[in-house]
C-alpha positions in Angstrom: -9.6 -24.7 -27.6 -10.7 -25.7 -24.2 -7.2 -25.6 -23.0 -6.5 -22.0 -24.5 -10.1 -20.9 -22.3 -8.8 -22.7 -19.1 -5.2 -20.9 -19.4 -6.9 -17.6 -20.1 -9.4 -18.2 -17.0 -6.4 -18.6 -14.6 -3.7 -16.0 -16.4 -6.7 -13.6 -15.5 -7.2 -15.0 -12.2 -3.9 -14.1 -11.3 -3.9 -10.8 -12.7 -6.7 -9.8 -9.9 -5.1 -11.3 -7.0 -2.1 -9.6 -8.2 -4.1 -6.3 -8.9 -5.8 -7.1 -5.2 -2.1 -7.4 -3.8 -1.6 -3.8 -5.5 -4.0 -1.9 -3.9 -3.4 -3.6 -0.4 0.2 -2.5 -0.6 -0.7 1.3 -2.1 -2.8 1.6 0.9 -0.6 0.4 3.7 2.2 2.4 2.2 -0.2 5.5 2.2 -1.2 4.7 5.9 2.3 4.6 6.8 3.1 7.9 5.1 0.7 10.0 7.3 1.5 8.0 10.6 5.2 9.5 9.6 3.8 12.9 8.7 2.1 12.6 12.0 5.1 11.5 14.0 7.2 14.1 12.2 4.7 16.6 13.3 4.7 15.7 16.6 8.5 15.4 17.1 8.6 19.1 15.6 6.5 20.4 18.5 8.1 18.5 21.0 11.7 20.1 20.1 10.0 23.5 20.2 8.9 22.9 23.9 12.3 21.8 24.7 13.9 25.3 22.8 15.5 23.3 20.1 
């Protein structure tokens, strides 16, 4: 029974980190989305300066 608790403890363990892991990535991909939004913005206003 002890082992069955001990097995549970760590599956769950790894769950969080994994969860953890989850949200980390979400929010760097998020991040990079509005650098590009930000970039495409900027590229947009440069090419109307230029007459493109």
């Amino acid at each position: 029974m002890k082992k069955a608790g001990r097995e549970a403890a760590k599956a769950m363990d790894e769950l969080e980190k994994r969860r953890g892991e989850r949200e980390e990535a979400g929010e760097r991909r998020r991040r990079a989305e509005e650098k590009l939004a930000q970039c495409n913005a900027s590229w947009k206003l440069f090419k109307g300066k230029l007459g493109w």
